[in-house]
DRENFINU-890031 format. One record per atom (N, C-alpha, C): residue number from 1; residue in one letter; chain; atom name; x, y, z. Coordinates in steps of 0.2 Angstrom, whole numbers, plus 5000, padded with zeros to 4 digits. Each point is the difference from the previous one (the first is absolute). Layout:
! residues N
NUM,A,A,CA,X,Y,Z
...
! end
This chain:
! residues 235
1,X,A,N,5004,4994,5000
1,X,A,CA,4996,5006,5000
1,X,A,C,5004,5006,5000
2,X,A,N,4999,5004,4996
2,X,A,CA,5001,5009,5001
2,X,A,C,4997,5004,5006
3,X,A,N,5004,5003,5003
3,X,A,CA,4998,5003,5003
3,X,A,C,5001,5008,4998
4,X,A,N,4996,5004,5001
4,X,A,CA,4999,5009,4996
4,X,A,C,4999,5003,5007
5,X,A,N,5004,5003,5001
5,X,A,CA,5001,5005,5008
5,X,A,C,5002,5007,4997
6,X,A,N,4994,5006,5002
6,X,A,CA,4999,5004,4998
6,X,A,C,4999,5006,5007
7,X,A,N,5006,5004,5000
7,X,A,CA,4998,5004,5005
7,X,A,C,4998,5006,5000
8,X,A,N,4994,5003,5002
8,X,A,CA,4996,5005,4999
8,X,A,C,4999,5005,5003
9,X,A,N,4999,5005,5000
9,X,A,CA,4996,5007,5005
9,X,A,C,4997,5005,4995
10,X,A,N,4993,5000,5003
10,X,A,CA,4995,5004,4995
10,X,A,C,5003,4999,4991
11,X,A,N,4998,4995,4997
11,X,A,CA,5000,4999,4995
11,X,A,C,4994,4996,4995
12,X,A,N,4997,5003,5002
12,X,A,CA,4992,4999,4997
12,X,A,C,5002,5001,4994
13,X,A,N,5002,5008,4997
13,X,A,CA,5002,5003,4992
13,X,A,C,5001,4992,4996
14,X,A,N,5008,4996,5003
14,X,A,CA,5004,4996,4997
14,X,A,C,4999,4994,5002
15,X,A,N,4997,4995,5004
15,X,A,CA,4997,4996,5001
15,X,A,C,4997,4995,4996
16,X,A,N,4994,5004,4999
16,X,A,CA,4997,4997,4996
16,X,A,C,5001,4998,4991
17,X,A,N,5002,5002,4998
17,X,A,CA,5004,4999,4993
17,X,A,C,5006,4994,5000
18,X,A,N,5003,5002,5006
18,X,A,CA,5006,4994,5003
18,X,A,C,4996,4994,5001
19,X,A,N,4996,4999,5002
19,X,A,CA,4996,4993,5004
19,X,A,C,4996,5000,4993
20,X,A,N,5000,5001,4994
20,X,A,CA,4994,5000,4994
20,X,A,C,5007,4998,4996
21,X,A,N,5006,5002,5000
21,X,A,CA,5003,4995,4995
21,X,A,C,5004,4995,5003
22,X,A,N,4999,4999,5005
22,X,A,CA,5003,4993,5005
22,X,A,C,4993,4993,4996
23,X,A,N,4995,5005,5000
23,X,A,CA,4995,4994,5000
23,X,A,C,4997,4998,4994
24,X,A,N,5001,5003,4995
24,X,A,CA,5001,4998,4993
24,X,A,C,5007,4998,4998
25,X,A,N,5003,4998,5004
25,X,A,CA,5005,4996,4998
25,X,A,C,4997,4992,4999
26,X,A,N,5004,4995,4995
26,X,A,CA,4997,4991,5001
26,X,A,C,5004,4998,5006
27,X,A,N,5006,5003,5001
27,X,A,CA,5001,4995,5007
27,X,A,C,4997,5003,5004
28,X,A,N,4998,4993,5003
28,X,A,CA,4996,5002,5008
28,X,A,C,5004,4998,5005
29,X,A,N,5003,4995,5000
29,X,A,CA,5002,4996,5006
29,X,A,C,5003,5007,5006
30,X,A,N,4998,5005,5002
30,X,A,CA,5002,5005,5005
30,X,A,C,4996,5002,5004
31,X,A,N,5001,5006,5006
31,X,A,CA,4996,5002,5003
31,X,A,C,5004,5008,5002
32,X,A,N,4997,5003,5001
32,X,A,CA,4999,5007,5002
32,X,A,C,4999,5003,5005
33,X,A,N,5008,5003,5003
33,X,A,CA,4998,5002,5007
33,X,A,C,5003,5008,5001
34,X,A,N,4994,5005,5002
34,X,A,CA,5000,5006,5001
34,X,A,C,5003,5001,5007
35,X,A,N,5006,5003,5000
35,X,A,CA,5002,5001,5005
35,X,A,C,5000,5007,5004
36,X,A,N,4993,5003,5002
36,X,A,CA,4998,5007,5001
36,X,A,C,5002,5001,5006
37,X,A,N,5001,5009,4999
37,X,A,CA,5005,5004,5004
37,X,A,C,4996,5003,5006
38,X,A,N,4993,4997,4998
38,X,A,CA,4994,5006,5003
38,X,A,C,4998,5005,4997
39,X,A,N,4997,4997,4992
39,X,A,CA,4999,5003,4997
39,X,A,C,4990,5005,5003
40,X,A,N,5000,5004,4997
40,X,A,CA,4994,5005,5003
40,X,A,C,4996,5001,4994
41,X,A,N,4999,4998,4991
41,X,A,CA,4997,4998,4996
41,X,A,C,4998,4996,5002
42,X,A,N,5000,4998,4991
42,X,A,CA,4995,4993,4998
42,X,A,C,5005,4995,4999
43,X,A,N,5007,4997,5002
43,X,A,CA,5004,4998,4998
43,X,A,C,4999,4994,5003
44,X,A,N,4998,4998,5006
44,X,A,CA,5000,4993,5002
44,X,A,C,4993,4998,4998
45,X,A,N,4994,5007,4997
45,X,A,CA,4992,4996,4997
45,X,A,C,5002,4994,4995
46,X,A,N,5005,5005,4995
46,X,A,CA,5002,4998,4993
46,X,A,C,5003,4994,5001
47,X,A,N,5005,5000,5004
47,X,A,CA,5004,4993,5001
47,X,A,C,4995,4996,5001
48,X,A,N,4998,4999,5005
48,X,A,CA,4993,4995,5002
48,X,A,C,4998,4996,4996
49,X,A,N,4994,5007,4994
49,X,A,CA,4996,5000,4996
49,X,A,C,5004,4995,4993
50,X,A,N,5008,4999,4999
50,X,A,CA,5004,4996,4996
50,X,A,C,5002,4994,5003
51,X,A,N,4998,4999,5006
51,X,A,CA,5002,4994,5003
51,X,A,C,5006,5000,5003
52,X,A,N,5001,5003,5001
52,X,A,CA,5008,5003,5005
52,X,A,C,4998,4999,5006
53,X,A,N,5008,4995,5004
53,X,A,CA,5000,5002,5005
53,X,A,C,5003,5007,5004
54,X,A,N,4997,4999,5004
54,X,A,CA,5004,5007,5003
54,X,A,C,5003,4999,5007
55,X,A,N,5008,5001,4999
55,X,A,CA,5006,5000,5007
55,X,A,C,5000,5009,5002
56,X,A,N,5002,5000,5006
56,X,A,CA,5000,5006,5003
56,X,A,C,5009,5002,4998
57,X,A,N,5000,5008,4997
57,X,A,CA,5006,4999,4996
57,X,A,C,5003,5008,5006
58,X,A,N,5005,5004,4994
58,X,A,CA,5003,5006,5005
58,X,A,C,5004,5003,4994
59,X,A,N,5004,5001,5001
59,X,A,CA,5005,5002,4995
59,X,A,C,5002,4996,4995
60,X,A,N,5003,5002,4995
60,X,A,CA,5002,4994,4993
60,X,A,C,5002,4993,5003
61,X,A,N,5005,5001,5002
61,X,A,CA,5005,4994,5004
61,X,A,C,4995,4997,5005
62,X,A,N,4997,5003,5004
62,X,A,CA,4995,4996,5003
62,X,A,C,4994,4997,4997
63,X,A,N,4996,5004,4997
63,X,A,CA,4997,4997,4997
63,X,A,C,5000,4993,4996
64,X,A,N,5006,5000,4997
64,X,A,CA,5003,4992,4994
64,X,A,C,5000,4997,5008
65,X,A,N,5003,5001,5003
65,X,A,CA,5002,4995,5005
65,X,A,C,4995,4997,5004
66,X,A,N,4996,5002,5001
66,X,A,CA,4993,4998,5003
66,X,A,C,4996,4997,4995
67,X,A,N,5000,5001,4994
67,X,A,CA,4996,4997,4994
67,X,A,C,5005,4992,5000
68,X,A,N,5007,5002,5000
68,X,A,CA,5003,4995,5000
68,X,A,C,4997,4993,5004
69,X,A,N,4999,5003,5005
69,X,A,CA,5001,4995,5007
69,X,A,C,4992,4995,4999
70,X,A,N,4995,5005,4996
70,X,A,CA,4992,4998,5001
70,X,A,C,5002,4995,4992
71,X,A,N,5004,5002,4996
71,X,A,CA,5000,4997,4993
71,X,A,C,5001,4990,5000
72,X,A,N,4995,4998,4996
72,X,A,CA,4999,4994,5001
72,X,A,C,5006,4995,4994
73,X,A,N,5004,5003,4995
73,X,A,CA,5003,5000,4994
73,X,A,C,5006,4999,5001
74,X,A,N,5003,4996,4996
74,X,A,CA,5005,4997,5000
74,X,A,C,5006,5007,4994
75,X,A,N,4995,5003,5000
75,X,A,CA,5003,5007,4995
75,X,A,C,4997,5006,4999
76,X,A,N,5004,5004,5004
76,X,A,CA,4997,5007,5000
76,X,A,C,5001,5003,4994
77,X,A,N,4995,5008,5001
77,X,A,CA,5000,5003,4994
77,X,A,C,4999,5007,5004
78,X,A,N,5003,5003,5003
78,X,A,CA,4999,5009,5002
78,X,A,C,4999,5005,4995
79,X,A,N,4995,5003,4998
79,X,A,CA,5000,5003,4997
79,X,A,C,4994,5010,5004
80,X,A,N,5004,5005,4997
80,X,A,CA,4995,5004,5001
80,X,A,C,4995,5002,4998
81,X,A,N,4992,5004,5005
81,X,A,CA,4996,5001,4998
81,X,A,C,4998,5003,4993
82,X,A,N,5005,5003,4997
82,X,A,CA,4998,5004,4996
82,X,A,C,5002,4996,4994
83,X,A,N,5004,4995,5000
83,X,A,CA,5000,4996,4993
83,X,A,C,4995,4998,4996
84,X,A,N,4999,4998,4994
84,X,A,CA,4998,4998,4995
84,X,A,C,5003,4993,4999
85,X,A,N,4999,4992,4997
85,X,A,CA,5003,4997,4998
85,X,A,C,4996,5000,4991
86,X,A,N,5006,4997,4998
86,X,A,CA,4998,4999,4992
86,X,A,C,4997,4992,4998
87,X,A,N,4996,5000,4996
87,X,A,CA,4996,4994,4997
87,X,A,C,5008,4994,5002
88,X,A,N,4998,4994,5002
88,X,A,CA,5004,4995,5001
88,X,A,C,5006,5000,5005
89,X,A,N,5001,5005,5006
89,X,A,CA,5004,5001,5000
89,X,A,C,5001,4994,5007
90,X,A,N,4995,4996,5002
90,X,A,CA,5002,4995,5004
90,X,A,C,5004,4995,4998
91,X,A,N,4997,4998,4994
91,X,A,CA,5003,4994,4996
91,X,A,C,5009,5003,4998
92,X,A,N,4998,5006,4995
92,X,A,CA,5008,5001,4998
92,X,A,C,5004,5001,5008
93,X,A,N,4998,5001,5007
93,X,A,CA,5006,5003,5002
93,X,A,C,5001,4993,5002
94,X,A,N,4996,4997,5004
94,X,A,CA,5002,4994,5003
94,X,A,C,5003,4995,4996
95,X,A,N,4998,4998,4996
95,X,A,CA,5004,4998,4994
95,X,A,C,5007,5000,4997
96,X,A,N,5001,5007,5003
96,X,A,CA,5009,5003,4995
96,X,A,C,5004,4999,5009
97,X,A,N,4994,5001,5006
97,X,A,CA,5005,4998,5007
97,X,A,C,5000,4995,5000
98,X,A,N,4997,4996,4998
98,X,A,CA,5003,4991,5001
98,X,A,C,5006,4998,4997
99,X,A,N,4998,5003,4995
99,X,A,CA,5004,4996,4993
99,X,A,C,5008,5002,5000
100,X,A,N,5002,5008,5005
100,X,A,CA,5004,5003,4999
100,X,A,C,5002,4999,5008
101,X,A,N,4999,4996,5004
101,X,A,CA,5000,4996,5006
101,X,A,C,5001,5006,5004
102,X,A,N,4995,5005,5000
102,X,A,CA,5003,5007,5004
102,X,A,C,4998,4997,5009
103,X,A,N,5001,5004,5002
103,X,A,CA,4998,4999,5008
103,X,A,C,4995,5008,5001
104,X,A,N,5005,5005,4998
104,X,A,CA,4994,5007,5002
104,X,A,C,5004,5003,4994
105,X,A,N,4993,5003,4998
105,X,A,CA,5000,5005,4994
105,X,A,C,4994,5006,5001
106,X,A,N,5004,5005,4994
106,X,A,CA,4998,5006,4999
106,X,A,C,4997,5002,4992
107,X,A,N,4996,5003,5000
107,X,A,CA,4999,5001,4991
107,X,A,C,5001,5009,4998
108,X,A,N,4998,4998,4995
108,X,A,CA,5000,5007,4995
108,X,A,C,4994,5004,5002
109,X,A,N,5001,5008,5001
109,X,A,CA,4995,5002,5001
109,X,A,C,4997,5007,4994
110,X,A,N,4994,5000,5000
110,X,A,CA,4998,5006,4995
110,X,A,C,4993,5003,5003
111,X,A,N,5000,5007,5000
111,X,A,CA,4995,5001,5001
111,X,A,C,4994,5003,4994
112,X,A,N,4994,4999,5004
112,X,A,CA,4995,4998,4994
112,X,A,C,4996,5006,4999
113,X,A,N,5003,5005,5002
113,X,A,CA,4993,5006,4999
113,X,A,C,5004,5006,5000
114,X,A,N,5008,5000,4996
114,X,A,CA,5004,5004,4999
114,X,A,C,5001,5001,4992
115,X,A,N,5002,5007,4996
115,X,A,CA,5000,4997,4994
115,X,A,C,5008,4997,4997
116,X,A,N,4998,4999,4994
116,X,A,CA,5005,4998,4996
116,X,A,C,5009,5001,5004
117,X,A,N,5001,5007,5001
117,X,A,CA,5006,5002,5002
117,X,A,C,5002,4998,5005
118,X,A,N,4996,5001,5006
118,X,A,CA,4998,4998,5006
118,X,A,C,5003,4991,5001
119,X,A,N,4997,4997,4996
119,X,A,CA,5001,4993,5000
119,X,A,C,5008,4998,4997
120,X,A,N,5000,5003,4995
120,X,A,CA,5010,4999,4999
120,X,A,C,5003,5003,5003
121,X,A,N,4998,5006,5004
121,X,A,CA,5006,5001,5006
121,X,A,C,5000,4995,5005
122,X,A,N,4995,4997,5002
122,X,A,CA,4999,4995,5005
122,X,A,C,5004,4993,4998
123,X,A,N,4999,5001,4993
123,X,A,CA,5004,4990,4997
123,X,A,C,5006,5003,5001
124,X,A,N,5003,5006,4998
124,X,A,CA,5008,4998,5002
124,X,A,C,5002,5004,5007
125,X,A,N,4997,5003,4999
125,X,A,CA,5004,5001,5010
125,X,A,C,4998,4997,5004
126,X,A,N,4996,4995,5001
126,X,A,CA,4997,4996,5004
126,X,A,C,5001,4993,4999
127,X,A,N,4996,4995,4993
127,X,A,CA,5000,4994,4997
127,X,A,C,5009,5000,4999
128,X,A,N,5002,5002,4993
128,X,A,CA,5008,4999,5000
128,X,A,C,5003,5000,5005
129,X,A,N,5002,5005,5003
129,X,A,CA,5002,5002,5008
129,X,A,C,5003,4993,5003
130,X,A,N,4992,4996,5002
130,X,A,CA,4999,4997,5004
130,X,A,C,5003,4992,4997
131,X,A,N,4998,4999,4994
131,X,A,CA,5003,4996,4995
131,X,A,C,5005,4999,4999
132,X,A,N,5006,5006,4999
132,X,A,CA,5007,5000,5000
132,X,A,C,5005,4998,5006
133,X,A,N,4996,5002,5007
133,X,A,CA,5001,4997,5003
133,X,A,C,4999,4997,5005
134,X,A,N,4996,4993,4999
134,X,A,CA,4995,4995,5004
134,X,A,C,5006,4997,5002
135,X,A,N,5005,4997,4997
135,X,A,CA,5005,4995,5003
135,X,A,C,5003,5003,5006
136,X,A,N,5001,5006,4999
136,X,A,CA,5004,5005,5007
136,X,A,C,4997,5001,5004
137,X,A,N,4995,5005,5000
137,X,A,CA,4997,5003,5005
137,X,A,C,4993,5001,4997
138,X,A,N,4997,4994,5002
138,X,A,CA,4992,5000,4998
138,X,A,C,4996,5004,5005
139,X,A,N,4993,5002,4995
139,X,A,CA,4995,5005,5003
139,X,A,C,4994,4996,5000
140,X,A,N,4995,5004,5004
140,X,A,CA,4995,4998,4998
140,X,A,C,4996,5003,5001
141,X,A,N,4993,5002,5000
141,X,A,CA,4996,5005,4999
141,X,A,C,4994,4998,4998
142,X,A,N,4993,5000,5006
142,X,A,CA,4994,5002,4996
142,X,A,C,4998,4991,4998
143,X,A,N,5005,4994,4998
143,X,A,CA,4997,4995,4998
143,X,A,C,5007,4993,5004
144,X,A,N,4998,4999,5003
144,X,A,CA,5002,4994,5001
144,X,A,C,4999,4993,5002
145,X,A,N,5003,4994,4998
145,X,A,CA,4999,4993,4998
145,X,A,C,5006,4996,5006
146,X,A,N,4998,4996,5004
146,X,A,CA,5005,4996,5004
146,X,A,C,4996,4995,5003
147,X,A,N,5007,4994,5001
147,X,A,CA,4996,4994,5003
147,X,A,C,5000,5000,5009
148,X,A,N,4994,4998,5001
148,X,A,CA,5000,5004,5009
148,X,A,C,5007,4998,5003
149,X,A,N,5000,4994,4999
149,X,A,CA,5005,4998,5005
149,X,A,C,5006,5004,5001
150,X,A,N,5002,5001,4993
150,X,A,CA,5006,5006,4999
150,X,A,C,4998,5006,5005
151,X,A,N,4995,5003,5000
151,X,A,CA,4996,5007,5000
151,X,A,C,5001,4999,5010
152,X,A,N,5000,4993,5003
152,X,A,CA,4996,5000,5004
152,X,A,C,5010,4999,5004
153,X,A,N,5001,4996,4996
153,X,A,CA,5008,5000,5004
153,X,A,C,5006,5007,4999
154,X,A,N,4995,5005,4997
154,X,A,CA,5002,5006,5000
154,X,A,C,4999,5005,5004
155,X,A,N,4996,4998,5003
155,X,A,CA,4996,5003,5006
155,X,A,C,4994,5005,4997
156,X,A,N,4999,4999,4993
156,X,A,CA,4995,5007,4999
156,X,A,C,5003,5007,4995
157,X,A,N,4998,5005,5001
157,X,A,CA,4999,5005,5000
157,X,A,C,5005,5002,5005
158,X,A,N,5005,5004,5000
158,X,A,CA,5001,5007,5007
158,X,A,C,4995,5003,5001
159,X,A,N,4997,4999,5008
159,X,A,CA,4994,5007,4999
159,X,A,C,5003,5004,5002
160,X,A,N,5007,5003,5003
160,X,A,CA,5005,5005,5002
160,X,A,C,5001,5005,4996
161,X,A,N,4999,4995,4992
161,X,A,CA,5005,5006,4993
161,X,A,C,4990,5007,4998
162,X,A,N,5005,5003,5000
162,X,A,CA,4994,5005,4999
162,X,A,C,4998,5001,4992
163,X,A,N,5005,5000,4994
163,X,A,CA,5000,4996,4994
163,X,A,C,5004,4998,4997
164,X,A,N,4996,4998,4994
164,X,A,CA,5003,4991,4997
164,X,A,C,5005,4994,5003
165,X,A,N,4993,4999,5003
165,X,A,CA,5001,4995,5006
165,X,A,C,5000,4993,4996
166,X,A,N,4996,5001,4993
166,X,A,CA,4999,4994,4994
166,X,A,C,5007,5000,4995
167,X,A,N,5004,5005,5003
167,X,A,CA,5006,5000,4996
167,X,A,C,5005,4996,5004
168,X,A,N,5000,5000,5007
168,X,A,CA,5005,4999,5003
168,X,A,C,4996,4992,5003
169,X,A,N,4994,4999,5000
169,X,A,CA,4999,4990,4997
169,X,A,C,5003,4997,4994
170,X,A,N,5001,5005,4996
170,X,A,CA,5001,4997,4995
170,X,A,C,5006,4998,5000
171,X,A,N,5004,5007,5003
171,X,A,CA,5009,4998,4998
171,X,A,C,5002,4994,5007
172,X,A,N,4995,5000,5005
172,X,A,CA,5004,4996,5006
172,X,A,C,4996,4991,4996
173,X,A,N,4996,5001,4995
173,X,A,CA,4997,4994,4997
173,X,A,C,5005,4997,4995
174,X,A,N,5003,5004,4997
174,X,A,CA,5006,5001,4996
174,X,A,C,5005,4994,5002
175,X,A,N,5002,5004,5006
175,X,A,CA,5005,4995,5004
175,X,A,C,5000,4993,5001
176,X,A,N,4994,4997,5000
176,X,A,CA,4999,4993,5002
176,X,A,C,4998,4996,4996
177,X,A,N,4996,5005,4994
177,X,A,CA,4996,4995,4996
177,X,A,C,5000,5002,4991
178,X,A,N,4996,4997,4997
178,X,A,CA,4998,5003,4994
178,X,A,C,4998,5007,4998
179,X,A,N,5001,5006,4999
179,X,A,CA,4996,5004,4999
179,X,A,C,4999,5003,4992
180,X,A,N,4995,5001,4997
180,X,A,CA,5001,4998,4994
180,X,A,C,4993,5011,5001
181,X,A,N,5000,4998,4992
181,X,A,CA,4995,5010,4998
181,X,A,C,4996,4992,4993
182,X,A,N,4993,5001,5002
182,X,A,CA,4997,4995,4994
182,X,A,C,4998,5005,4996
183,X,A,N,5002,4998,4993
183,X,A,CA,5001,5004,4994
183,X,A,C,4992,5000,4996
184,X,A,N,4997,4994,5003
184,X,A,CA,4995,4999,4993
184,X,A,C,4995,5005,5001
185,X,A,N,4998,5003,5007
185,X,A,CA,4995,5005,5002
185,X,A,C,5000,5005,5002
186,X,A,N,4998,5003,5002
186,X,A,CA,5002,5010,5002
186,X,A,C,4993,5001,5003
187,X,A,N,5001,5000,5005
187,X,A,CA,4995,5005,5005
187,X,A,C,5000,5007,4999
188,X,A,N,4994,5000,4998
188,X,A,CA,4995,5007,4999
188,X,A,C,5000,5004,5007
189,X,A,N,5002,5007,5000
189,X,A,CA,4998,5002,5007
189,X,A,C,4998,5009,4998
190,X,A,N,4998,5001,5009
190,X,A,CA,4997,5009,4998
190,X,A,C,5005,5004,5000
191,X,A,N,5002,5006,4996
191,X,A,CA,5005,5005,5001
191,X,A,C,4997,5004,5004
192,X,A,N,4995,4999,5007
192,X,A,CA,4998,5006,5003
192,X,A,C,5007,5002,5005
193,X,A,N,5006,4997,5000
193,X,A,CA,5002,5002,5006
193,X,A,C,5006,5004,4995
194,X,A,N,5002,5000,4994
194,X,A,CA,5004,5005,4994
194,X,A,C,4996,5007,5001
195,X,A,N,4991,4997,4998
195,X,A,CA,4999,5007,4998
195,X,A,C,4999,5001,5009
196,X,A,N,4999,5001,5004
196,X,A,CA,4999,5001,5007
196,X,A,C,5008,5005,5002
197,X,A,N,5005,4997,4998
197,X,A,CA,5006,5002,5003
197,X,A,C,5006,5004,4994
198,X,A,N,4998,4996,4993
198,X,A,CA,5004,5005,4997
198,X,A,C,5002,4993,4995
199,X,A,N,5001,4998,4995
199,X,A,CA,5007,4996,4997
199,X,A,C,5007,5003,5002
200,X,A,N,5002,5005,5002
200,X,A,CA,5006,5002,4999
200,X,A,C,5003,4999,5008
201,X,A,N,4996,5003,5005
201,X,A,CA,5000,4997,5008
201,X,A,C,4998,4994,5002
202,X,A,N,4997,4996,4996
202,X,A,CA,4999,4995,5000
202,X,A,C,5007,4994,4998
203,X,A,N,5001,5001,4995
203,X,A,CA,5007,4996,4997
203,X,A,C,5006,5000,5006
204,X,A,N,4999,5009,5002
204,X,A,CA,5005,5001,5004
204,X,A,C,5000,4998,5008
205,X,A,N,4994,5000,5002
205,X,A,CA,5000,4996,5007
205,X,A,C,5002,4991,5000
206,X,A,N,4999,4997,4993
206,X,A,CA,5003,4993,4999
206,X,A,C,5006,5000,4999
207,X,A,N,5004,5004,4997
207,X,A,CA,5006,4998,4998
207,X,A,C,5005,5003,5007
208,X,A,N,4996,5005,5004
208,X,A,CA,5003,5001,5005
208,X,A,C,4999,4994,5005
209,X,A,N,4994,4998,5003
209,X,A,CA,4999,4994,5001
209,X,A,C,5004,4993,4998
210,X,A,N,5002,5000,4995
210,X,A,CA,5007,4995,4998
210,X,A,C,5005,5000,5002
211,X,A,N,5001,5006,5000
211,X,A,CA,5008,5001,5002
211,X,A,C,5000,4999,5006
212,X,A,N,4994,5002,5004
212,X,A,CA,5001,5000,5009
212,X,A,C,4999,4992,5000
213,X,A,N,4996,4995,4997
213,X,A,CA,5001,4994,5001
213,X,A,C,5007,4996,4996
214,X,A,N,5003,5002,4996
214,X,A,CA,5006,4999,4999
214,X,A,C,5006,5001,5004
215,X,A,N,5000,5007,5002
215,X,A,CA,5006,5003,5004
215,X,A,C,4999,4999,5007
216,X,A,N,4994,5001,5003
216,X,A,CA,4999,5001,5007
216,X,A,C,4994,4994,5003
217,X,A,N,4996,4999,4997
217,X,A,CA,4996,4992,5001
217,X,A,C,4992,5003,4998
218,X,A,N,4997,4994,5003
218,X,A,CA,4995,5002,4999
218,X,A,C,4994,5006,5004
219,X,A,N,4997,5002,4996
219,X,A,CA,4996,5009,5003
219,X,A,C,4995,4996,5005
220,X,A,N,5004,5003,5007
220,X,A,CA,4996,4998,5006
220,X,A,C,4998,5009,5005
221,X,A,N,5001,5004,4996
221,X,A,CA,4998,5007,5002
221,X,A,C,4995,5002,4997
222,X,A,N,4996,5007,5000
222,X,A,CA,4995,5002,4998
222,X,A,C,5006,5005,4995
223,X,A,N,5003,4998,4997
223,X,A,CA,5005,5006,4996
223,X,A,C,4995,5003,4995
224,X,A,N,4999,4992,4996
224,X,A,CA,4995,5004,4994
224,X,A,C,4993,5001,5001
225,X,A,N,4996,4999,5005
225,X,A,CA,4994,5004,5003
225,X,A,C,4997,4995,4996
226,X,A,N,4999,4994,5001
226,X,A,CA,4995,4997,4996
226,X,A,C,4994,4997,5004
227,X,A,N,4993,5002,4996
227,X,A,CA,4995,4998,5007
227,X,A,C,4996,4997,4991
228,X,A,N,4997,4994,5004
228,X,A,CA,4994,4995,4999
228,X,A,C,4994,5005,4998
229,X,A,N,4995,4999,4994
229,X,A,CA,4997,5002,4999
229,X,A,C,4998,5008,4999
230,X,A,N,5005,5002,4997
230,X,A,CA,5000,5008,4997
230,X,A,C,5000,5003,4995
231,X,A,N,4999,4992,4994
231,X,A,CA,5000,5004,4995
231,X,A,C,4993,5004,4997
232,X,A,N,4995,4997,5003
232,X,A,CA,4993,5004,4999
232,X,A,C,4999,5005,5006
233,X,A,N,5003,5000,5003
233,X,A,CA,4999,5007,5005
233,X,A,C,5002,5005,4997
234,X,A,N,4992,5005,4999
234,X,A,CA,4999,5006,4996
234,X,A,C,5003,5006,5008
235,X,A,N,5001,4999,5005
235,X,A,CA,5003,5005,5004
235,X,A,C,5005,5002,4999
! end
């Protein structure tokens, strides 16, 4: 079984559409677990209403981690509220993770409600990027694939890093096991956190973010202000 652990805070916007391309997918063998923060919409109506269980979540890293523990699946799948998946995308990924004997993997991402330009700055500063450098210093973001037992002898998520906490799984996943980027598919996601902050402030809080996990470790301070649930706050 797949296990889908998804963690939320007022995401009623991006929910819905996420849980509506999970389920016209042909694999079914999975289940769905809503890992809410306390959300104060319609977010856990909608999870319900799609057959979602729902784990009490918190921050990113806690969130997965709590979904983890309730997930009944011999293989996880983390993904965020706001993604889209593409027609087949259960079969193609599962499929290229077997074949390609990964242990934890990362994919390609593009977002779906941006235009044309928008999208090929995102394929080469982000897909490439990430591409060029999988063997070294793998990323991860927004979509992730692992087999529990790896996931569970890793202890998790850091809930201590304040972000990219899915990067530094990734790289301490690196160290033990397979970690592979599956090529066949690309997760769909929303630009609302580009348009919300900027693409040029944005680029720039990640790549300074790298360095600090590169040179200094991983971000366990509030350096880059990151909070849960901001990208639709019109305040």
């Amino acid at each position: 079984m797949l296990s889908i652990i998804i963690p939320a805070l007022n995401e009623e916007k991006y929910l819905g559409p996420l849980l509506d391309s999970i389920k016209t997918q042909d694999f079914r063998d999975h289940e769905i677990i809503i890992a809410d923060a306390g959300s104060t919409d319609k977010t856990v109506e909608i999870a319900k209403k799609y057959g979602c269980r729902i784990a009490l979540g918190g921050l990113p890293a806690k969130g997965r981690n709590e979904g983890a523990k309730a997930a009944k699946g011999d293989l996880l799948l983390f993904l965020d509220a706001d993604c889209i998946l593409p027609d087949n995308f259960f079969d193609a990924a599962i499929k290229e993770f077997y074949e390609k004997k990964f242990d934890f993997a990362s994919f390609g991402l593009l977002p779906y409600d941006s235009d044309k330009a928008h999208k090929m700055a995102f394929n080469v500063f982000y897909n490439w990027y990430i591409y060029a450098l999988g063997k070294t210093l793998p990323h991860a973001a927004m979509g992730i694939m692992a087999k529990r037992d790896l996931f569970m002898k890793l202890n998790g998520f850091d809930e201590a890093i304040k972000l990219a906490e899915d990067m530094d799984l990734a790289r301490r996943a690196k160290k033990i096991a397979n970690f592979g980027i599956i090529r066949a598919v690309k997760i769909f996601i929303s630009d609302r956190r580009v348009k919300k902050d900027g693409w040029i402030k944005t680029a720039f809080k990640y790549l300074l973010c790298e360095w600090h996990m590169i040179f200094i470790g991983p971000v366990k301070s509030d350096i880059f202000n990151y909070k849960f649930d901001h990208y639709d706050n019109k305040k």
